[in-house]
NUBA-163035 format. One record per residue (C-alpha): x, y negated, z; residue number from 0. Coordinates in steps of 0.5 Angstrom, whole numbers, plus 500, padded with zeros to 3 digits. Example, Ala and Ser with C-alpha at 12.3 -4.5 7.8 and 13.67 -1.06 7.14 Angstrom:
BEGIN
+-----+-----+-----+-----+
!  xx !  yy !  zz !   k !
+-----+-----+-----+-----+
! 525 ! 509 ! 516 !   0 !
! 527 ! 502 ! 514 !   1 !
+-----+-----+-----+-----+
This chain:
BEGIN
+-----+-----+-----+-----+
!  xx !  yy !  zz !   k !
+-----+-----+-----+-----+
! 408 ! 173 ! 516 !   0 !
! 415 ! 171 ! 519 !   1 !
! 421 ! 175 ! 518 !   2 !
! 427 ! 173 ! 522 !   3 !
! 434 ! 174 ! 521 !   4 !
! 439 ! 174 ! 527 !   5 !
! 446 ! 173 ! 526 !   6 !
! 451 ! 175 ! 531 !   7 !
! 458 ! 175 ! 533 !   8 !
! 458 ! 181 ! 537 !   9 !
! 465 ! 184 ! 541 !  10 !
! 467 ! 191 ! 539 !  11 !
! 465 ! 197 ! 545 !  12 !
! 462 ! 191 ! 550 !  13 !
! 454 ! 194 ! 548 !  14 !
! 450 ! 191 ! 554 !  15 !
! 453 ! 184 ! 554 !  16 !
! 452 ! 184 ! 546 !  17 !
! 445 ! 186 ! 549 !  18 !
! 444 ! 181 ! 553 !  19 !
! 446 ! 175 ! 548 !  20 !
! 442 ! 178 ! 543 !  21 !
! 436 ! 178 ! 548 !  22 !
! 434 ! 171 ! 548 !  23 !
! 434 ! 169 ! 541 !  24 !
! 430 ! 176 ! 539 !  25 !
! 424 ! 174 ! 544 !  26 !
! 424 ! 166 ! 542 !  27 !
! 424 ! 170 ! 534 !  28 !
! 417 ! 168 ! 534 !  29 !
! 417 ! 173 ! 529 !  30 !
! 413 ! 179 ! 525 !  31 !
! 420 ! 182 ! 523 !  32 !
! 426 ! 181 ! 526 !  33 !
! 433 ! 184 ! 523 !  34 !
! 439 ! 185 ! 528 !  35 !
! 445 ! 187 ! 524 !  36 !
! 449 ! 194 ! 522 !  37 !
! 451 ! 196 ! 529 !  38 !
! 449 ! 190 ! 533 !  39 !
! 451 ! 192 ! 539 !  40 !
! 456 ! 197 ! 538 !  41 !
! 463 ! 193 ! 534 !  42 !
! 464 ! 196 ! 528 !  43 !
! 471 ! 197 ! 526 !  44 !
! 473 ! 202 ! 530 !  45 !
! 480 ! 204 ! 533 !  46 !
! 478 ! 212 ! 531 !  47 !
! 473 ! 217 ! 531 !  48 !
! 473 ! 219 ! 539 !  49 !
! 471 ! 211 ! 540 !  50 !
! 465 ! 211 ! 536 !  51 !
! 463 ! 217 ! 538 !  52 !
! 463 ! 214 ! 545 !  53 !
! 459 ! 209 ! 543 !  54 !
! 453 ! 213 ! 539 !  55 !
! 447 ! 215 ! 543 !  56 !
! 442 ! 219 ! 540 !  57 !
! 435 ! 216 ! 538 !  58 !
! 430 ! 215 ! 539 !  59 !
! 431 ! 216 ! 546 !  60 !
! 437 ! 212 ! 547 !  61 !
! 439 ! 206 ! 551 !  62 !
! 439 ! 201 ! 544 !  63 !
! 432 ! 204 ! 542 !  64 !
! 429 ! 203 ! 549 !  65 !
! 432 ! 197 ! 550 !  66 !
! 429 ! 195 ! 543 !  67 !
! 422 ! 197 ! 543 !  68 !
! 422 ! 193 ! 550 !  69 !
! 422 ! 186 ! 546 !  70 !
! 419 ! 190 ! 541 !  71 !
! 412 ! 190 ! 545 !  72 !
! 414 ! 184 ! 549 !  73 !
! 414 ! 180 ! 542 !  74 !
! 410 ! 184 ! 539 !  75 !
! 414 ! 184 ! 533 !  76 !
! 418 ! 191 ! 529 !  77 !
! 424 ! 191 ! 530 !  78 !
! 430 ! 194 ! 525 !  79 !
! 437 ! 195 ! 527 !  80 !
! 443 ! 198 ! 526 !  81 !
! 447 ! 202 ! 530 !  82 !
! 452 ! 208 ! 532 !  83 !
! 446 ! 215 ! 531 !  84 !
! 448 ! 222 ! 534 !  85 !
! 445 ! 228 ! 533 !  86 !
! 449 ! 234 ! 536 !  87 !
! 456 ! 234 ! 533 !  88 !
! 454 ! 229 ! 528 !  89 !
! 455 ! 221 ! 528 !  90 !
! 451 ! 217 ! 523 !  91 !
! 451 ! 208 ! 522 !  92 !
! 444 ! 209 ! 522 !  93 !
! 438 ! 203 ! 522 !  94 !
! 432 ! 203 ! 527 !  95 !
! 425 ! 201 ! 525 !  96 !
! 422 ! 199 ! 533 !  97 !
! 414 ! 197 ! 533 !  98 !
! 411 ! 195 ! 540 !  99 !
! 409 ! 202 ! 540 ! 100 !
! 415 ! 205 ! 540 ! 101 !
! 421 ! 207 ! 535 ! 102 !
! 417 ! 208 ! 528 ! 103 !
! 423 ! 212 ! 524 ! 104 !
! 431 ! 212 ! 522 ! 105 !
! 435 ! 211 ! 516 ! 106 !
! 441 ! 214 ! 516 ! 107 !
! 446 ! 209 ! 511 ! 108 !
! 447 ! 213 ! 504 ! 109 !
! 453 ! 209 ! 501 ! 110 !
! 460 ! 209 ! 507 ! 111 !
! 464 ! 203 ! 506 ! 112 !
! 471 ! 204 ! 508 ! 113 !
! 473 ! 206 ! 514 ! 114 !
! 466 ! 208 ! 515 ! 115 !
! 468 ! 214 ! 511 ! 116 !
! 473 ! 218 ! 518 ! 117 !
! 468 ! 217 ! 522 ! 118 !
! 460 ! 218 ! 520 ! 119 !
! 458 ! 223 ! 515 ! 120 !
! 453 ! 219 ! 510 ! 121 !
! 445 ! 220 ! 510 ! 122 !
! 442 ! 225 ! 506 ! 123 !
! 435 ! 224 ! 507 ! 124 !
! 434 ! 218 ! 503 ! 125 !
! 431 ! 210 ! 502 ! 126 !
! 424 ! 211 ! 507 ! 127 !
! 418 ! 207 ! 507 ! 128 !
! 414 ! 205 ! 513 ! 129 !
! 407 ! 202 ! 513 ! 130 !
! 408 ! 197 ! 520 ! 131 !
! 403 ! 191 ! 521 ! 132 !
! 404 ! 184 ! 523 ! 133 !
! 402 ! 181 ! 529 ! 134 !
! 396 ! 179 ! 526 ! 135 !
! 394 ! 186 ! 524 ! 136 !
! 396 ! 186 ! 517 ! 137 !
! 400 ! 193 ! 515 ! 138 !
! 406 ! 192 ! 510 ! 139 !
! 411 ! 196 ! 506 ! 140 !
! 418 ! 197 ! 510 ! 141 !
! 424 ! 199 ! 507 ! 142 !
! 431 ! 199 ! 510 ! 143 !
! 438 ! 199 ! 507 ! 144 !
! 444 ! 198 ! 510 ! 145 !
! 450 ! 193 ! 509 ! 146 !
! 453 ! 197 ! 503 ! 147 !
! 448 ! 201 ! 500 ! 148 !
! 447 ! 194 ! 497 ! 149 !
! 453 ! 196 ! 492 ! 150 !
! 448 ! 201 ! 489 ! 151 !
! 442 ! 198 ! 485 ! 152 !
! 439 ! 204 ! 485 ! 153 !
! 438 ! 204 ! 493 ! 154 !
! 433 ! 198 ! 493 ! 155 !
! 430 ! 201 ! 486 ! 156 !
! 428 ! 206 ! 490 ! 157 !
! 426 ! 203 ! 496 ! 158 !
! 421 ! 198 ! 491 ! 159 !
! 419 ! 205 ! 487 ! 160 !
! 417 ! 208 ! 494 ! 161 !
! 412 ! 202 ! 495 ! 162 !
! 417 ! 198 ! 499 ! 163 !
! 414 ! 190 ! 500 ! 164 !
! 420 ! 187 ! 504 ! 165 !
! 427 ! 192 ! 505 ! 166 !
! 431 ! 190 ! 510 ! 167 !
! 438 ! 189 ! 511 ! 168 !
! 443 ! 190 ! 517 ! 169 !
! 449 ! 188 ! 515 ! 170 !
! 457 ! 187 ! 517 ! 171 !
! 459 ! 185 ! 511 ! 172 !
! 466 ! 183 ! 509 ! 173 !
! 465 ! 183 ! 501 ! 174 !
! 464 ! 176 ! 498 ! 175 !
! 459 ! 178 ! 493 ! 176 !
! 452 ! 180 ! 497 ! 177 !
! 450 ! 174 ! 499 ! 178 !
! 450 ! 171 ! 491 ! 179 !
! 447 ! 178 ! 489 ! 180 !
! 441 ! 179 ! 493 ! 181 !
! 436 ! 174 ! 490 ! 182 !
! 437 ! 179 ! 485 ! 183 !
! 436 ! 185 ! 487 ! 184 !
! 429 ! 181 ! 490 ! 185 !
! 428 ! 179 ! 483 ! 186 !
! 429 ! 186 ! 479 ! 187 !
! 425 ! 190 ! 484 ! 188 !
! 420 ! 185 ! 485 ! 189 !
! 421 ! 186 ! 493 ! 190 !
! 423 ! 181 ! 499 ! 191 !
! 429 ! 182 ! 503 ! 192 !
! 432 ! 180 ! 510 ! 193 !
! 439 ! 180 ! 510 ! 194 !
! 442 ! 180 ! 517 ! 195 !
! 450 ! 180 ! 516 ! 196 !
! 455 ! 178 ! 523 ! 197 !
! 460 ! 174 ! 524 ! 198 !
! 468 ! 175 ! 528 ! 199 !
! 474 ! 178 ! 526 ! 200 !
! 475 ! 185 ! 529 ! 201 !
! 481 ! 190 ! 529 ! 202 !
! 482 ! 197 ! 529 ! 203 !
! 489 ! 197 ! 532 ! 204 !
! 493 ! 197 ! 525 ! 205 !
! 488 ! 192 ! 521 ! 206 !
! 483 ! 186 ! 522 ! 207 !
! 476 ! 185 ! 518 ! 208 !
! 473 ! 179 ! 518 ! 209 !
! 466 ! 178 ! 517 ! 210 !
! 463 ! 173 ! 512 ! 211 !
! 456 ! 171 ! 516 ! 212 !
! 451 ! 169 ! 510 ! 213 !
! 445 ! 172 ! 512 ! 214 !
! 440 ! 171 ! 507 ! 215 !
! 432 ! 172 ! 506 ! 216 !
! 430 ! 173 ! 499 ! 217 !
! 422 ! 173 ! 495 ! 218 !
! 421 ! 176 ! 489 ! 219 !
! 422 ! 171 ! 485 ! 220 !
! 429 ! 170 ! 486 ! 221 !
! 428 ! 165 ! 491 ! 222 !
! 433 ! 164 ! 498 ! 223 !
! 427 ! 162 ! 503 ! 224 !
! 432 ! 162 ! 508 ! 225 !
! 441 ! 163 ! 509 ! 226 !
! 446 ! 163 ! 514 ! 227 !
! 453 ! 159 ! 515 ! 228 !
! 459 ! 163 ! 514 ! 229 !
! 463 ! 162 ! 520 ! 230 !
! 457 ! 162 ! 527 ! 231 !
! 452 ! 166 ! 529 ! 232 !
! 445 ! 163 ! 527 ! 233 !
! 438 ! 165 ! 526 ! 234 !
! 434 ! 164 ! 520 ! 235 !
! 426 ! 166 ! 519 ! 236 !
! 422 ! 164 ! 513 ! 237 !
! 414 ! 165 ! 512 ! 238 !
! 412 ! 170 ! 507 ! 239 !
! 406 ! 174 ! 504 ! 240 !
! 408 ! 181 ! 503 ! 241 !
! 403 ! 183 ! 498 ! 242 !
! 405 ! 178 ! 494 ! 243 !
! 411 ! 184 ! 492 ! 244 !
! 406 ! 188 ! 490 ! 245 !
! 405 ! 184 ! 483 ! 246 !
! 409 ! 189 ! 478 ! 247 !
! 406 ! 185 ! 472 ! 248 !
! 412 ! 179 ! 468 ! 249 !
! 406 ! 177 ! 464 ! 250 !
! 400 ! 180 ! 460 ! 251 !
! 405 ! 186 ! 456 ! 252 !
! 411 ! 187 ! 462 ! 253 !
! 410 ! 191 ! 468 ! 254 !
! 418 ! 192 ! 471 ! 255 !
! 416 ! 198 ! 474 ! 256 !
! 411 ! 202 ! 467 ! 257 !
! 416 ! 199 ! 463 ! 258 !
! 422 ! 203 ! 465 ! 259 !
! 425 ! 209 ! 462 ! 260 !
! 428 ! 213 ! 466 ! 261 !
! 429 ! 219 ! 461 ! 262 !
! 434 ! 214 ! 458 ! 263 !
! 438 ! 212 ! 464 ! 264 !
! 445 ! 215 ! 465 ! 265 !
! 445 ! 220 ! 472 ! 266 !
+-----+-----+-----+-----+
């Protein structure tokens, strides 16, 4: 299957053109799974809570979802991105997982970076796993985390432990650190991720983040299949076999899951 990051430079607040831009290279992604970044339409750093309650919309029935599951089926490809949930009077940075059939889940965003914190609350269902298929109709393991839930290796363990083949990952990040990391969350948990990170700079009105782009796909073995530049918008895409992530075995005596000893670990 062929997994394919796209990463974008979206404009704080303009949702339908950052739709639109986006539109086209979503539809040439001849891919299985498409990853958009963390809150690829909305804009990420905003200028207060009222705004980014202005931006959220409920899922699945929503206009980003909808919009999604019309590439979704005219692609054929499942679909994770990010963007602004609300549910009654509560907003979350949440992910959607879209297949041709429709929008497949949710995940809320555990770990809140920065100004993230005045604005969502932080998700409190846990790392999720969905069995989805390729086009060929080949079911996968789908596990999803958002940006900084990175930090936190128990994030990806958890999603690997839960049965996850491929986790991934919408982005804005604006730590140097995640690119250089992630080759080794694949490798500690066995898993491929599929980064997609942003590019720009945007102000809330007192302070500007800048976005460090780099998007990345990574194999089990700690491999970087496929990256993105720093500074411009791209598309990245790499062939992969997800069963390949259900191999625990180091060598005839380790297995990264048996072996662990979680009655040892610190909570």
């Amino acid at each position: 299957m062929i997994i394919s990051c796209i990463q974008t430079g979206p404009t704080k607040g303009h949702t339908q053109a950052n739709k639109d831009a986006v539109e086209e290279r979503v539809l040439a992604a001849d891919a299985d799974l498409v990853v958009l970044p963390e809150l690829f339409a909305s804009g990420y750093f905003f200028d207060s809570t009222e705004q980014a309650a202005a931006l959220a919309e409920s899922v699945p029935d929503g206009p980003t979802t909808h919009r999604l599951h019309s590439w979704a089926r005219a692609t054929g490809a499942t679909i994770v991105a990010g963007l602004p949930e609300r549910d009654g009077d509560a907003l979350y940075n949440s992910a959607v997982v879209v297949t041709p059939n429709g929008w497949l889940g949710t995940y809320r965003k555990t770990h809140l970076f920065y100004e993230e914190t005045l604005h969502f609350e932080p998700g409190a269902d846990g790392f999720k796993v969905w069995t989805v298929t390729d086009r060929n109709r080949r079911s996968y393991r789908l596990g999803v985390m958002i940006c900084f839930d990175w930090f936190f290796p128990e994030s990806a363990r958890t999603l690997a432990l839960n049965g996850a083949d491929v986790i991934a990952h919408p982005s804005n990040l604006v730590l140097p650190h995640c690119p250089t990391a992630m080759p080794i969350r694949a490798l500690e948990n066995g898993v491929f991720t599929a980064t997609a990170n942003r590019v720009g700079t945007e102000s809330n009105g007192a302070e500007s983040l800048t976005f460090i782009g780099r998007s990345v796909i990574c194999s089990p073995s700690a491999d970087v299949l496929a990256s993105a530049p720093e500074a411009e918008e791209a598309v990245i895409r790499a062939e992969i076999d997800p069963h390949a992530a259900r191999e625990t075995a180091l060598n005839p005596y380790n297995d990264r899951h048996r072996d662990r000893r979680p009655q040892l670990y610190v909570r």
